[in-house]
N, C-alpha and C positions, 0 to 999 in steps of 0.2 A: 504493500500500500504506500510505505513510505518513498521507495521507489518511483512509482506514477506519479504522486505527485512532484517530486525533483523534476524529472523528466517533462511533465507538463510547464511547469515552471522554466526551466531550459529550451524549453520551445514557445515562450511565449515570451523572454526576455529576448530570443534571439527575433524573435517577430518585429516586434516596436520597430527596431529603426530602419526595417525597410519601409512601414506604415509610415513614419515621421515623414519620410521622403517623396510622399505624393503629392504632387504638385496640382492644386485648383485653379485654374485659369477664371479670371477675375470675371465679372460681367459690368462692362463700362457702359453708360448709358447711350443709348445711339444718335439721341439730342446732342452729346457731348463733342467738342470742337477742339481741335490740337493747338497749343498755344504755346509759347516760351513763357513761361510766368517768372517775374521777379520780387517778391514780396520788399516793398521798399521800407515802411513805416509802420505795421500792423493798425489797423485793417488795410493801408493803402497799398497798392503793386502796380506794376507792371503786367501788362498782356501784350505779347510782340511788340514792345517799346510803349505803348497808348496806356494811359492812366486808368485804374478801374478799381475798383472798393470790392470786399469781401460784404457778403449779406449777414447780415447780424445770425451767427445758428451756423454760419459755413461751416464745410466737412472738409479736412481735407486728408484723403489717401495719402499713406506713404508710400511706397513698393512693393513694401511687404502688406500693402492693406489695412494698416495700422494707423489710428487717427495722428497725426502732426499737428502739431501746435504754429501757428503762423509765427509768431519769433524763434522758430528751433530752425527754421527752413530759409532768415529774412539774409538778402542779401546774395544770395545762389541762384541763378540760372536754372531754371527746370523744365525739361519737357514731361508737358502737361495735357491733360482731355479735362474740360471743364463745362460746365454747365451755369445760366445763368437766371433768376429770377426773375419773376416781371417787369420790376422798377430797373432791371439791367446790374443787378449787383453781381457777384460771383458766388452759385449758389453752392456748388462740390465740386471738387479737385483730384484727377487720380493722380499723382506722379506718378511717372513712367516707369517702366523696369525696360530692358533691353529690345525683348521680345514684342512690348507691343508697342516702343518706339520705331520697330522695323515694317510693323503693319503701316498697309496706308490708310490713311483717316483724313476726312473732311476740314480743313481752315474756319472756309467759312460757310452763312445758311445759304449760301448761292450753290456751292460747292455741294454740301448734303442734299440739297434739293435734286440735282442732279444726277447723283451718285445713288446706285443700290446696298446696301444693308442685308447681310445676314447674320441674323441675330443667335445661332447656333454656332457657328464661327469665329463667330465677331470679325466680321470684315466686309471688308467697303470694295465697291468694285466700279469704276466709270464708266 
């Protein structure tokens, strides 16, 4: 008995860290628009150089999918998919990781207007 158990345990510790290692591909909004963001002054940034405010509540994605605080990020260059509010504030923020800095994605709503979306993929296609 004392054996199965060890042995269960041995194969369940050897388990974890292949499971630790599954990678979730994120689901970024498809409203969302690709930007250079630079947080200048909290709430204040940068978007592709042009001035624009964070929305009171803003989210914002780290890489790892991790919320970020707008003064941990201020001052850096980031490529960015962001979404904006009614009044035009900046309403969520993914930062980028590698992979889907290399997908291509919509600038602007001229751009997504014309462009098709699939939302199982996540990718954009002209």
């Amino acid at each position: 008995m004392l054996r199965c158990v060890t042995l269960a345990a041995l194969l369940a510790s050897t388990a974890l860290p292949g499971a630790a290692q599954i990678v979730v591909q994120r689901k970024l909004a498809p409203n969302s628009l690709r930007a250079e963001l630079v947080v200048t002054q909290p709430p204040e940034l940068l978007l592709n150089g042009k001035a624009a405010r964070l929305a009171p509540g803003a989210r914002i994605h780290g890489e790892n999918n991790l919320l970020a605080l707008s003064g941990s990020i201020a001052g850096q260059k980031l490529a960015v998919n962001y979404t904006r509010e009614l009044r035009g504030e900046v309403l969520e923020v993914w930062i980028l990781n590698a992979a889907e800095r290399a997908k291509l994605w919509p600038k602007t709503a001229e751009e997504a207007a014309k462009w098709r979306f699939d939302p199982l993929s996540q990718t954009w296609t002209k």
